[in-house]
C-alpha positions, 0 to 999 in steps of 0.5 A: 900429838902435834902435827906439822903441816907443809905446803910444798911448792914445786922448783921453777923448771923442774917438770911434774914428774921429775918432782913427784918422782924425786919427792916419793922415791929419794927425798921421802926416804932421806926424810925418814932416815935422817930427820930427828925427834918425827914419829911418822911422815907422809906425802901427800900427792894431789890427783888432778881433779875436775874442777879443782885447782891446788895451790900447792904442789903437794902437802906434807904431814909430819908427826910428834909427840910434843911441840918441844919436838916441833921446836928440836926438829925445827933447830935442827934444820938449822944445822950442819947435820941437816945439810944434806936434806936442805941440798936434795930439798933445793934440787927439786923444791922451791923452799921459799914458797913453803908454808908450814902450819903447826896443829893439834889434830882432832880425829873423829870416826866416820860410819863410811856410810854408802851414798848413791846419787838420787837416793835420797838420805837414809833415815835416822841420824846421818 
């Protein structure tokens, strides 16, 4: 499986909500209805959180079965068919300042061991 992963940066004079609203209720459905070759796409939303400033807007994950699907998908951005996708990104999105990172991603399964601060690391492997 490929993953293609975009940074994606907010249009100057486009308000917060207005962005994450659009983004999550028009674009994200745009996407999944008209993008080809794609086997799932998420948004990913940053809470805003103590001591932590993003860089970016929001980032987008995008799966596929091959890097050749990468290559299609990417073509297809290139043409006419994709018009409609490129003009909602444009209204809301300042594509420009896109970064996009094509990955092979490696998964490992985690305990979900609980933690509680003072007490201490469990004993054994952790």
């Amino acid at each position: 499986m490929v993953k293609l992963i975009s940074l994606v940066y907010r249009k100057k004079g486009v308000s917060d909500e207005e962005f994450y609203t659009r983004w999550r209720e028009s674009h994200g459905p745009l996407v999944a209805r008209t993008i080809p070759f794609a086997k799932r796409y998420v948004q990913n939303h940053p809470l805003q959180w103590p001591g932590l400033a993003y860089d970016a807007d929001g980032i987008v994950e995008m799966w596929f079965e091959t890097e050749d699907h990468v290559r299609g998908y990417l073509e297809w951005r290139n043409t006419a068919e994709a018009s409609e996708l490129k003009d909602d990104e444009d209204r809301f999105q300042d594509f420009k300042k896109t970064r996009r990172f094509v990955v092979h991603e490696y998964q490992f399964e985690t305990t979900g061991r609980q933690w509680t601060a003072g007490a201490g690391l469990p004993d054994g492997p952790g």
